[in-house]
N, C-alpha and C positions, 0 to 999 in steps of 0.2 A: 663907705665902710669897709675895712679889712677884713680880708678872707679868713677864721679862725685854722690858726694851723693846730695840728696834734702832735706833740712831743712822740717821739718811737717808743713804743713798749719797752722797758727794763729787762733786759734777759739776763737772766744769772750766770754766773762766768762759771763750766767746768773746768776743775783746775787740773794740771796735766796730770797730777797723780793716777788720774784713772787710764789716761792710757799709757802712762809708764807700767802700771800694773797689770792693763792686760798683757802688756807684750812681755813681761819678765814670766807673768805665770804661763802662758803657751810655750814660754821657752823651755819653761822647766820643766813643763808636763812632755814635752818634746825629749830633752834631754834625756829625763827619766826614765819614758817609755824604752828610749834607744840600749839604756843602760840594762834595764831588764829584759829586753829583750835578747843582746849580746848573753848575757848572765845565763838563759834559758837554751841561749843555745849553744855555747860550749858544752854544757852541762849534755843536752841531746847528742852531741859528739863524743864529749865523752862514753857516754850511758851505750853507745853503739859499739862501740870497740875502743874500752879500756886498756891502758898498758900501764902496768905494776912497774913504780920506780923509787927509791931511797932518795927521798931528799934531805939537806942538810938546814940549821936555820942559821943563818950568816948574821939576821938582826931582829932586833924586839922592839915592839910600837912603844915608842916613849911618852905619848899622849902630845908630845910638842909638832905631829902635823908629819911623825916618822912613823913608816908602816911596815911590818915583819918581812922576811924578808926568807927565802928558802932556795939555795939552788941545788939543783940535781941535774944531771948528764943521759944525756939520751943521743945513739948511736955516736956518741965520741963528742960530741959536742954540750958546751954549758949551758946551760938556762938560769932561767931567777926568776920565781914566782911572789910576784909582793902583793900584801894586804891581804894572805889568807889566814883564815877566824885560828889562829896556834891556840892552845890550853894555856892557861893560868901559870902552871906548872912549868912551862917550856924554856928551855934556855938556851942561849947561841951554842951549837955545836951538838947538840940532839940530834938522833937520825928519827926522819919518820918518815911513813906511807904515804905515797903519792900514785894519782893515775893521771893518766894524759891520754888526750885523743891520739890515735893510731897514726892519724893524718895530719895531723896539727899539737907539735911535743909544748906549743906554746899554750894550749887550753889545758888548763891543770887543776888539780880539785885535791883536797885532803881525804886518803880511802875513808869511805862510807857517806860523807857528806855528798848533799843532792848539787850543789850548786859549787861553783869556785869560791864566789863570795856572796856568800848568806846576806851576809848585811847593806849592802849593794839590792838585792833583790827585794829584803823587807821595807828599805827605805825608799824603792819604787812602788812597793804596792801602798806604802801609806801614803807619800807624795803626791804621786800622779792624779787619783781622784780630789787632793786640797787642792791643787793647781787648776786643775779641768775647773770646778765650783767657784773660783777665786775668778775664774777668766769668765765665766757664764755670766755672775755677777758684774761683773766690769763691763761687758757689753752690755748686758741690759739696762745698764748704768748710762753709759754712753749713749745707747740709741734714744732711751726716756728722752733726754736731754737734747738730741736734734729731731725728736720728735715734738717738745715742747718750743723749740727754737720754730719750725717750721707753725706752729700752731700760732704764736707770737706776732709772727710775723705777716701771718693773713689777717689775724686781728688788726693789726696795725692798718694793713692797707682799708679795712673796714671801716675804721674808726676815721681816717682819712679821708676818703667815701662821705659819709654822713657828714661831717663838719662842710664839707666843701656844698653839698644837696643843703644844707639847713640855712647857712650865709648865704645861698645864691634865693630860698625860699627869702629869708627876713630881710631882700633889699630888692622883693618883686625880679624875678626871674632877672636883672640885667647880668647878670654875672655866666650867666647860660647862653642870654641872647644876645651878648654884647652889645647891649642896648637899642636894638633894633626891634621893631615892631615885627608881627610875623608875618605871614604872605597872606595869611585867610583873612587878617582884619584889615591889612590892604587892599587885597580883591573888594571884599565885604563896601569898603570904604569909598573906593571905585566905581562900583556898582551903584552907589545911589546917587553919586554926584552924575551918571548918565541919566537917571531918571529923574 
């Protein structure tokens, strides 16, 4: 009689969308972070020692992917500060307030405003914690899944187990003993053919 074999467990296929998604949302909780971070800390540089300068606006965000544009001159030389938050009102050739860190005429902000770019800053504090949650989720996703792969897969050797002990049980132990008698019923058997 044939040894009953046991088909492998069915594991369910994770599909790669989760770890394309953990690694894009760590990217961007990375990114993000970095951005705000940069953001917070021109703004400390500035806030340290500001320098009062006139700058010009050269261009206006046309919503097609073009960002404002403002340059101003510090000890002789030009600058151009692009994507700061300009008023509604503003048009190329405007003079407005500008400060810039002492030490660095490239960190520039619009006087009174806390940050260079407000919006930069807001789009990291709402980003960063969707991304962190999105990536929490994705691993825990992940790990479920080679924790049920590993679960599966002792089952299996289990289920293997038992079928091979049950066929060796319903064809009398030969499948165990390879069809050899064992040494006690031989001794046993020995022993009375001397008496």
């Amino acid at each position: 009689m044939r040894t009953a074999t046991v088909p492998p467990p069915r594991i369910p296929r994770l599909g790669r969308g989760w770890y394309l998604a953990a690694v894009l949302s760590a990217v961007l909780a990375v990114g993000m972070c970095l951005l705000g971070w940069r953001q917070a800390d021109q703004a400390d540089r500035i806030e340290a020692h500001p320098v009062r300068v006139e700058g010009v606006v050269t261009q206006l965000p046309t919503g097609g992917g073009t960002y404002s544009a403002v340059s101003y001159r510090v000890g002789g030389e030009s600058h151009t500060a692009a994507a700061l938050p300009l008023s509604d009102a503003a048009k190329v050739g405007d003079r407005i307030c500008l400060e810039h860190a002492a030490d660095d005429p490239g960190a520039v902000r619009i006087c009174g405003d806390t940050y260079p770019q407000p919006v930069g800053v807001g789009l990291a504090r709402f980003s960063v914690p969707v991304a962190i949650v999105l990536f929490v989720i994705c691993v825990l996703r992940i790990r479920r899944h080679h924790k049920a792969l590993a679960v599966r897969g002792g089952q299996g050797k289990l289920a293997a187990n038992l079928a091979l002990a049950t066929g060796a049980l319903a064809d009398g132990m030969p499948a165990i003993t390879h069809g050899k008698r064992s040494r006690r019923r031989r001794r046993a058997g020995g022993r009375r053919a001397q008496h």
